[in-house]
N, C-alpha and C positions, 0 to 999 in steps of 0.2 A: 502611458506606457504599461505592458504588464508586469504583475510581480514576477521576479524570480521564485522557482518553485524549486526546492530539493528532492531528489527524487532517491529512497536509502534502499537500494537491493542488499537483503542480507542474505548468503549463501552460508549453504554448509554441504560439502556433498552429492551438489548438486550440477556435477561438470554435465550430466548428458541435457541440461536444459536452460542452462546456465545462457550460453548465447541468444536463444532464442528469446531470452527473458529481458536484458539488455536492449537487445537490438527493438523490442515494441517498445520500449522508452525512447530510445535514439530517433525513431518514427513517428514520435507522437506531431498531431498536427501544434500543438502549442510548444513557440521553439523556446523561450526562456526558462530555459532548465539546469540545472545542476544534479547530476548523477552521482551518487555516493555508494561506490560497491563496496561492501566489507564481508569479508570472509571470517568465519567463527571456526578456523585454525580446519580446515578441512584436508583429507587424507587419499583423495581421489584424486590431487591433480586439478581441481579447480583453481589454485591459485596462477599455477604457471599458464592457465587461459585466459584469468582476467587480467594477468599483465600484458599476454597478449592483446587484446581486445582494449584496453585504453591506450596501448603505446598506437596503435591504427589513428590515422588522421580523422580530425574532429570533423570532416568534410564529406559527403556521400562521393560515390564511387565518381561520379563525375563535376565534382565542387559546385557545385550550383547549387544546394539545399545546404545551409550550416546544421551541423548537427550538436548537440551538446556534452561539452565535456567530461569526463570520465575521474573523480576522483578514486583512491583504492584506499584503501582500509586491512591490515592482516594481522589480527590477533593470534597472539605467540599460543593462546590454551583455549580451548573450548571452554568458552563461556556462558553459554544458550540465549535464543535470539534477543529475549527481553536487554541484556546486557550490550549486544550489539547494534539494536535499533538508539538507546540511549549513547553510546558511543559515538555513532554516527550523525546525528541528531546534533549533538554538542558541537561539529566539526561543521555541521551545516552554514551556509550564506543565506541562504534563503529568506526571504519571509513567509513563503509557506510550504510547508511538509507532506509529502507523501509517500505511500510505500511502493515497494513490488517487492513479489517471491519469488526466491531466484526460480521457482519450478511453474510458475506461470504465465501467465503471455494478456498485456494490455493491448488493447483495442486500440487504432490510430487517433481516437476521439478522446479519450476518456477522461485525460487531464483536461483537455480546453472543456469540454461537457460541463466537468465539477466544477472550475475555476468559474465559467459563465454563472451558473446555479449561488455559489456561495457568493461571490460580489453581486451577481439579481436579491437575493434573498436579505442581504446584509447578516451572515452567519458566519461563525467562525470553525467550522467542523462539517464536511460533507462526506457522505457515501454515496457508493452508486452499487448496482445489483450486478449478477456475473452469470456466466454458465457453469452447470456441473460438466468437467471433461474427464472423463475414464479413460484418455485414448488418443494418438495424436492424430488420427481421425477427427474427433469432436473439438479439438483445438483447432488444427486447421479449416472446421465447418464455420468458426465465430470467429477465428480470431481478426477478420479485416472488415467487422462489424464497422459501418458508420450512419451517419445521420444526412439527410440533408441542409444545405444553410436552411432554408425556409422550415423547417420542423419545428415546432414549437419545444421551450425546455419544459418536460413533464416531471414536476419534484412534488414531494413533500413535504409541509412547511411547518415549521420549528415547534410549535405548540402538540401538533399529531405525531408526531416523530417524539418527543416528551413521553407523550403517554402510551403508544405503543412499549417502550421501552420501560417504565415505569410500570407497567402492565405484568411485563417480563420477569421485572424482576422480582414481583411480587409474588407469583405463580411459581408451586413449588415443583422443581424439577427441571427450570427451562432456567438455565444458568448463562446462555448464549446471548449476545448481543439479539433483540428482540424487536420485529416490524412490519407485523403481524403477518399480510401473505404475500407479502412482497422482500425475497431475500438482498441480503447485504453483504458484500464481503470484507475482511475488517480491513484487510490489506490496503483498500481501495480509501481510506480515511487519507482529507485533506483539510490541513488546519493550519492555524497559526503558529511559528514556532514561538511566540509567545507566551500559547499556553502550556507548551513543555515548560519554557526557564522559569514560568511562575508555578511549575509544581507538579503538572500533568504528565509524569517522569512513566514510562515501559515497567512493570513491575513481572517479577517469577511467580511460576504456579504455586498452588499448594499454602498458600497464606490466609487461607481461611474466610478470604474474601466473597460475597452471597453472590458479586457477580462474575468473579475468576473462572475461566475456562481456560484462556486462551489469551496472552499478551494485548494481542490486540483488540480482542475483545474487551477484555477489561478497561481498558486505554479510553476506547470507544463508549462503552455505558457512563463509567465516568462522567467523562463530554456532555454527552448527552442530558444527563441525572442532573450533575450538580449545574451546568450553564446554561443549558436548556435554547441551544443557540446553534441546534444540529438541522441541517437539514439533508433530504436525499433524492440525488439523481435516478428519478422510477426509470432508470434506462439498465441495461446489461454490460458494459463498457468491458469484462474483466472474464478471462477463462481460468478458470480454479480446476487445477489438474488434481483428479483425487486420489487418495493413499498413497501419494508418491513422497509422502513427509518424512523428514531423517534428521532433523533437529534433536538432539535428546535433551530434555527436563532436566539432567542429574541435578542441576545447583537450585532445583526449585525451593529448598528448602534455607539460600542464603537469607 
């Protein structure tokens, strides 16, 4: 049987993309999922869509496909995402964790790809690679990105994925998740939640951290550095819509 996978969309602000970002999770070809929306107290109206959008039957338009359920999440104060991923995270059933930004759109593939890859590999931490999208032009160009069954899975295995990042993080000025010319997006991290309750907790910017950029960045080097048990889906499964971010930092300093 497969695992249950939590899948934790954090929003803030982000009503005009909010649905489309959902609805690629609700599509994914791998159905054993759990959805966990949580809104970080947003001022746009996003909220009263995603109660729209979970009170909707768990069933596609014409019940023949199940689709997965919709938990909600609504923090009373903006908190910034790092607090809301762990929030959500904690709430989670799953045995294994993954993300989405509410301003991005997965691939129909992406989760069954990683899930294949990490149980082939015997790892406890996968990525997979994305598009740059400027435009919902370039989203709509990739987003119904698939594979065939017969294609082989094409990853990177735990020891090379080690040192690329190790590499990274040693090289002064490249503070980013790090591997080498093949991009990753951090969103796209599928792990155990595990290794959250044993310590692999979302941390805030600004802590002084040599490999702190970005929550999920950080998250992800982590993983990778100290367990050395990452590996990555050399596929594009993920469209990463760019500048469109409106999360603020302010608590980076808790």
């Amino acid at each position: 049987m497969s695992k249950l996978i939590s899948v934790i969309v954090t929003n803030y602000n982000h009503i005009k993309y909010l649905e489309q970002a959902i609805t690629s999770i609700r599509n994914q070809s791998y159905l054993n999922l759990e959805i966990i929306v949580i809104d970080d107290c947003s001022t746009d109206g996003s909220q009263e869509l995603i109660k729209k959008i979970a009170s909707k039957s768990s069933n596609s338009d014409d019940n023949s496909i199940p689709r997965p359920p919709i938990k909600t999440i609504f923090l009373e104060k903006n908190m910034g995402k790092w607090f809301a991923l762990n929030t959500a995270i904690a709430q989670a059933t799953g045995e294994l964790i993954t993300l989405q930004d509410a301003d991005d759109v997965s691939c129909p593939q992406r989760i069954a790809r990683q899930h294949d890859v990490l149980m082939e590999t015997k790892t406890v931490h996968n990525l997979c690679g994305f598009y740059h999208c400027y435009s919902q032009e370039d989203v709509d160009k990739h987003k119904d990105f698939t594979v065939t069954s017969s294609d082989a899975y094409n990853f990177m295995s735990p020891n090379e994925v080690t040192a690329h990042v190790y590499k990274g993080y040693k090289t002064p000025g490249v503070n980013h998740y790090y591997t080498g010319n093949f991009e990753v997006h951090g969103a796209t991290c599928l792990f155990y939640k595990q290794l959250w309750i044993h310590g692999m907790k979302f941390l805030p910017g600004n802590m002084g951290l040599r490999c702190q950029k970005a929550e999920d960045s950080d998250f992800n080097t982590k993983c990778t550095l100290l367990l050395q048990k990452t590996s990555l889906l050399l596929e594009k499964h993920y469209c990463y819509r760019r500048n469109t971010s409106t999360n603020p930092a302010w608590l980076e300093n808790l």
